[in-house]
C-alpha positions in Angstrom: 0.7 -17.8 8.2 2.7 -20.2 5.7 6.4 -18.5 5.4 7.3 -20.3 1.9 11.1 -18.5 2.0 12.8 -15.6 4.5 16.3 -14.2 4.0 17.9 -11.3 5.7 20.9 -9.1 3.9 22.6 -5.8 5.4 23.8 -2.8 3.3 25.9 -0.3 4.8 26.2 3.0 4.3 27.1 6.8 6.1 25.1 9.2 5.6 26.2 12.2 3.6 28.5 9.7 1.9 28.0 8.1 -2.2 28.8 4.7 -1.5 27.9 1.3 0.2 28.6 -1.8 1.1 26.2 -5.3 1.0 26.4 -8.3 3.3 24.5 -10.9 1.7 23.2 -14.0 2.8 23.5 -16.5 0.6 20.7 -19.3 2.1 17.5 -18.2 3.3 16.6 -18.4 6.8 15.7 -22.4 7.7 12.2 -22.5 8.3 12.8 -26.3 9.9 11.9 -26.6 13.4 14.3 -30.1 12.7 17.5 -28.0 12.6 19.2 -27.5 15.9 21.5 -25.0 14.6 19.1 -22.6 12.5 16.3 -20.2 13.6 13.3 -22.4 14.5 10.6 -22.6 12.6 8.4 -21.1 15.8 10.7 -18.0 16.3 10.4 -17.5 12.7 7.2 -17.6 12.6 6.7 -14.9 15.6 9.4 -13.1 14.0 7.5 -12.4 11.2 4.0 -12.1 12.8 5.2 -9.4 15.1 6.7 -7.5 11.9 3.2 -7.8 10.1 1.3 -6.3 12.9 3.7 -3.3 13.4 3.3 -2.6 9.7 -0.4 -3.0 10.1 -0.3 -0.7 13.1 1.1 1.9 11.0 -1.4 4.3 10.3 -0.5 6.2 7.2 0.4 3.7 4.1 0.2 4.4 0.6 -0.5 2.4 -2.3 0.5 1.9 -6.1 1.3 -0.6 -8.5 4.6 -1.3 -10.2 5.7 1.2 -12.8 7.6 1.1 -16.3 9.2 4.7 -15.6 10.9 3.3 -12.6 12.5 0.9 -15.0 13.6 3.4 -17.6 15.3 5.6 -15.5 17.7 2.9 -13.7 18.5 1.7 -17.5 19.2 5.6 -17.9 21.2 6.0 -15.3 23.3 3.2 -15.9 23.6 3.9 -19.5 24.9 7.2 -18.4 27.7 5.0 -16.3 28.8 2.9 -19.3 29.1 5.8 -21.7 31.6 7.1 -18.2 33.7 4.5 -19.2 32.4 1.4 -17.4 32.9 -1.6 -19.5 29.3 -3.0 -21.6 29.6 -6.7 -21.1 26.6 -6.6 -23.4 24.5 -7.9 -20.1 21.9 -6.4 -18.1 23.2 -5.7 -14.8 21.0 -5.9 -11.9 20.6 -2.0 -11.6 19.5 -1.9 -15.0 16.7 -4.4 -14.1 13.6 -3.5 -11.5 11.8 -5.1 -9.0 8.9 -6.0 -11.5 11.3 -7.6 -13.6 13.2 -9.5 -11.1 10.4 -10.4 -8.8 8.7 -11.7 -12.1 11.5 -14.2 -12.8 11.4 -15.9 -9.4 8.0 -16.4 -9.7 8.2 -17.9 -13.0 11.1 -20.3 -11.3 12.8 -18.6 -13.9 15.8 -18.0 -10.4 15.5 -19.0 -7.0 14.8 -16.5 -3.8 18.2 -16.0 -3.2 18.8 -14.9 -6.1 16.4 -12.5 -6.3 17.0 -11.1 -3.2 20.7 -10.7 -4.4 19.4 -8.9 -7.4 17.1 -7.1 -5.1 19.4 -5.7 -3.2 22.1 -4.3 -5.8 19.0 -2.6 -7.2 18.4 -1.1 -3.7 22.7 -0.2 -4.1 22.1 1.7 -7.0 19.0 3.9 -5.2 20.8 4.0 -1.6 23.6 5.7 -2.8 22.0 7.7 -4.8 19.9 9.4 -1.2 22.9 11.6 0.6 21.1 11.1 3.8 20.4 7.6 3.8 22.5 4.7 6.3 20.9 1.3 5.4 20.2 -1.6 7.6 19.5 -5.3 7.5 16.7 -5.6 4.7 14.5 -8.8 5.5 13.0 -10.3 2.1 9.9 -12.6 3.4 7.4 -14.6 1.1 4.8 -16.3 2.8 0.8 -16.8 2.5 -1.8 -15.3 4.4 -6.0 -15.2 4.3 -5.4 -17.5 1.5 -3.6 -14.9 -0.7 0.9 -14.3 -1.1 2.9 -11.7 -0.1 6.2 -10.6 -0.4 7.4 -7.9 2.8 10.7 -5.9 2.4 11.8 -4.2 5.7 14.9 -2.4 6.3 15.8 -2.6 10.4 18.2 -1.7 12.5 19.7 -3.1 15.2 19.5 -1.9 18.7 21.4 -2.3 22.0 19.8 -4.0 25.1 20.8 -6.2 28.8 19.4 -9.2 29.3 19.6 -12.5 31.5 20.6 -15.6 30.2 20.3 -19.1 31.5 23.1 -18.6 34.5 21.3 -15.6 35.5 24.2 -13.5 34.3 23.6 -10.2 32.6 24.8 -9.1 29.1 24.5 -6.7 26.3 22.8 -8.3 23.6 21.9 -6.4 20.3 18.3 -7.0 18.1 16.3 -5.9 15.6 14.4 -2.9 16.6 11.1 -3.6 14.9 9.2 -1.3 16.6 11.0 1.3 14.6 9.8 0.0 10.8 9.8 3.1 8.7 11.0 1.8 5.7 8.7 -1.2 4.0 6.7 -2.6 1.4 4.2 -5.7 0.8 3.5 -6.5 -2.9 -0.2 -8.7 -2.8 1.0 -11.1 -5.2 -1.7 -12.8 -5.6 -3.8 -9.2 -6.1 -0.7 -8.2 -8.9 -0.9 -11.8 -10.8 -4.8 -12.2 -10.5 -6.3 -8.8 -10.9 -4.3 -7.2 -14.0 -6.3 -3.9 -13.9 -5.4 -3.2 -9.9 -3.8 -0.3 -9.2 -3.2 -0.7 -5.6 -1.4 -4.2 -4.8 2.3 -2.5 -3.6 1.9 -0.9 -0.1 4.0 1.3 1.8 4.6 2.6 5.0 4.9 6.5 5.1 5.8 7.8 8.5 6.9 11.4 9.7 10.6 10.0 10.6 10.7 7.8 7.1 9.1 10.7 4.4 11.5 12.5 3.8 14.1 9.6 3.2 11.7 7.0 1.5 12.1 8.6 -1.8 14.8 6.0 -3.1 13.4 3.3 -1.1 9.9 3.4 -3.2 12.8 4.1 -6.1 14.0 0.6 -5.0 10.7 -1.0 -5.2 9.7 0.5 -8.5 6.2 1.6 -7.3 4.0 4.7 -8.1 1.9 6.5 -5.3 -1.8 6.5 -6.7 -3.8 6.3 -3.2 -3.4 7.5 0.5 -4.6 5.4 3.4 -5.4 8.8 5.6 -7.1 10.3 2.3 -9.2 7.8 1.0 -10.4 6.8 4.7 -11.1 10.5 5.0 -13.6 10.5 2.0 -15.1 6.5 2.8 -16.4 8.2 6.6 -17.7 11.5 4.7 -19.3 9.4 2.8 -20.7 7.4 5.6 -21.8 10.5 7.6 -23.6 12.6 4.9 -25.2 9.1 3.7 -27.0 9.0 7.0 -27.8 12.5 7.3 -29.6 12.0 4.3 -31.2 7.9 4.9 -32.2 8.2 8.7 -34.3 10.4 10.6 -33.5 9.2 13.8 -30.1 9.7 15.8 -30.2 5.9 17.0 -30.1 4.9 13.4 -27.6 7.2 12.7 -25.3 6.2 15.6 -25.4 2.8 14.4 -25.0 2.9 11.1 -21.7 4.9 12.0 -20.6 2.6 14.9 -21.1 -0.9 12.7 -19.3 1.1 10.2 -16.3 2.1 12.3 -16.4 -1.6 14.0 -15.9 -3.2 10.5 -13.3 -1.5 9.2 -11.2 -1.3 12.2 -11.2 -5.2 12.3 -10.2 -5.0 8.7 -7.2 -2.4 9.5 -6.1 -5.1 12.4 -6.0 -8.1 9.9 -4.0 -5.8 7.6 -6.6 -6.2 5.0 -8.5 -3.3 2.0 -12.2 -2.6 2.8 -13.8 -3.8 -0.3 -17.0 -1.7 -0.7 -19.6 -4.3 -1.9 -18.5 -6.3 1.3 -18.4 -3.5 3.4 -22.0 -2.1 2.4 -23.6 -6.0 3.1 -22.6 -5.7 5.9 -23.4 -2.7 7.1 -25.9 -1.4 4.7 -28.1 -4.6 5.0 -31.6 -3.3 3.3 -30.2 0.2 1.6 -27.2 -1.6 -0.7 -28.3 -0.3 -3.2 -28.6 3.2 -2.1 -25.4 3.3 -0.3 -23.6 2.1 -3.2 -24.9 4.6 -5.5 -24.5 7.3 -2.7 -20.6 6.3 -2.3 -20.3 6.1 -6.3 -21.5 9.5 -6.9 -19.4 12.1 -8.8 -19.2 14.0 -5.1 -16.7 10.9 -3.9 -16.1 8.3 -6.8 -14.3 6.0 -4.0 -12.0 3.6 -5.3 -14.1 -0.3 -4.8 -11.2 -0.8 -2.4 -9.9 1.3 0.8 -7.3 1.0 3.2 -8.7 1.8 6.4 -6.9 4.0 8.3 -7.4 3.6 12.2 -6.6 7.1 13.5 -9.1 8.5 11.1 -11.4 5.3 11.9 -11.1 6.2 15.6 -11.7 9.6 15.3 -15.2 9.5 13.2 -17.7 9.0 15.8 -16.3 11.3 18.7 -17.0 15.4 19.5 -14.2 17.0 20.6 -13.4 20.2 21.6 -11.2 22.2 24.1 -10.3 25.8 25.4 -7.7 26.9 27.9 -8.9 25.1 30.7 -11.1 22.0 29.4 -10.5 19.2 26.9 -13.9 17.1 26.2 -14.2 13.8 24.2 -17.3 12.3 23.9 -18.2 9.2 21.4 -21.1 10.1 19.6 -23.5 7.8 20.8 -23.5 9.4 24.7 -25.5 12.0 23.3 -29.0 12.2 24.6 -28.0 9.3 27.6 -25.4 10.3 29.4 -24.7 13.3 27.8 -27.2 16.3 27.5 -26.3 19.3 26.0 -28.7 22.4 26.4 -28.5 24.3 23.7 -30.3 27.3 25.3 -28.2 27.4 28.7 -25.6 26.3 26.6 -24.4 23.9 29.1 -23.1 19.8 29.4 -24.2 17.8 32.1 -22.4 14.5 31.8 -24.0 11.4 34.0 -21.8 8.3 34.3 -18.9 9.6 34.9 -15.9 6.9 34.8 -14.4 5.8 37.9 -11.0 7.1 37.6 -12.2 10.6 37.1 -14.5 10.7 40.6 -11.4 9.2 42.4 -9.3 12.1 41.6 -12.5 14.7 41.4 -12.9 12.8 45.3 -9.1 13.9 46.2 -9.8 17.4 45.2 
């Protein structure tokens, strides 16, 4: 990871309240390891990594592009607040503008990162205050490289509480940046959005239970639509996957591989934060029957985009039987079946062999 610029601003705001306040920064973060008195360039760096994998950890993203009626509406709203009786300087203010606008500029050089993020965040005034229910939090603006393409991550945190030692072994409160807790946050490819003019899917989002209900004015903010769901369209590749080799193999071992070189790949794709792109994805695990599982995965019955975010919950859940009752909970992978796990059909019984070493211990204590 190359971190080109980081800056981190607060807004302020009560719930159940119309207005906020900024904090802004007004020099990014030093990314020199040189300065004594900034954040190191290591620390900034792990900083940063950590916050990528928690957003890659989160299971349920969805994705979009940037929209024009995002724009419009801002410019409405405001135009509604001059014709109140605010005074038209004959300038567009930075809540008339939107992210695709602004984000544009500073990567024309038309503006530097600061003052894009200052822009940024009177945008994300205007939305904030706009959501009774909302509080803010510090909103990190980071643009670095990665796998040889550019981001840009906005994340809104909060700080938390904690005790900790310091170097005379003396114990103090100390307050951080919870990251574990990112509900609210977006990566823009923008190599994906400047390369690929036709993409419809280079603006990401986290979507989680505690965030969905309040993330309406943050994707506001950001200017994005919603045209794809990671759980969905993960959902659809692995029905895809199993009714494809239903319908190529004839014997289970085929099957189970197929499946488990399937799941394999795009789990290592969800850990690197990265879109399965279906031509890869069916060279590699296709090998001989491209053709044929490209056809099969383009049929009217799925018509999958050519890229998917994989989603690991549903990832993990593909090649495993489950079932339960009032007394028993079973989950076996796939692949046990017919070694050390036989079902009789006709007795209608499960006779499991290899049984893990945990579960004899406390079957032993019994």
């Amino acid at each position: 990871m190359v971190i080109k610029e980081l800056i981190v601003h607060l807004i302020e705001k009560q719930a159940d309240t119309r207005f906020s306040n900024l904090s802004l920064s007004h020099e990014p973060v030093s990314t020199s390891s040189a300065a004594s008195s900034a954040t190191s360039s290591a620390t900034l760096e792990r900083f940063l990594d950590e916050l990528n994998k928690i957003y890659n950890s989160r299971a349920t993203k969805v994705f979009g592009s940037f929209t024009e009626q995002e724009t419009a509406g801002a410019q409405e709203t405001a135009g509604a607040q001059k014709t109140a009786g605010a005074i038209d300087t004959g300038t567009e203010s930075d809540e008339e503008k939107s992210m695709k606008i602004i984000l544009e500029a500073y990567l024309e050089q038309q503006g530097s990162f600061v003052d894009y993020s200052h822009q940024a965040m009177n945008i994300l005034k205007h939305y904030i205050e706009q959501a009774g229910k909302a509080t803010g939090g510090y909103v990190i603006f980071a643009h670095y490289t990665l796998f040889g393409s550019d981001f840009m991550l906005i994340a809104m945190l909060n700080n938390v509480s904690g005790i900790a030692v310091d170097d005379k072994l003396e114990i103090n409160n100390i307050d951080y940046l919870d990251i574990s807790k990112l509900h609210l946050a977006a990566r823009i490819d923008l190599t994906q959005w400047q390369e690929d003019k036709a993409s419809k899917r280079y603006i990401s989002m986290v979507r989680t239970k505690e965030s969905h209900k309040l993330s309406e004015y943050f994707r506001q903010f950001i200017g994005s639509d919603e045209t794809s769901d990671s759980k969905k369209e993960t959902s659809e590749l692995f029905t895809a996957i199993g009714q494809f080799c239903e319908n190529k193999f004839d014997k289970d071992e085929e099957k189970s591989e197929f499946k488990q070189k399937a799941s394999d790949y795009c789990l290592d794709q969800a850990e690197k934060g990265q879109n399965v792109n279906l031509n890869d994805f069916s060279n590699y695990v296709a090998e001989g029957a491209v053709e044929d599982f490209m056809k099969y995965v383009n049929s009217e019955q799925f018509a999958l985009n050519t890229e998917v975010s994989p989603n690991k919950s549903v990832i993990r859940r593909f090649n495993k039987i489950t079932g339960r009752n009032a007394q028993i909970s079973i989950t076996i992978n796939e692949e046990a079946l017919g070694d050390s796990v036989i079902y009789d059909a006709d007795k209608e019984t499960l006779t499991l062999t290899d049984l893990p070493a945990a579960l004899k211990a406390q079957l032993l204590e019994r």
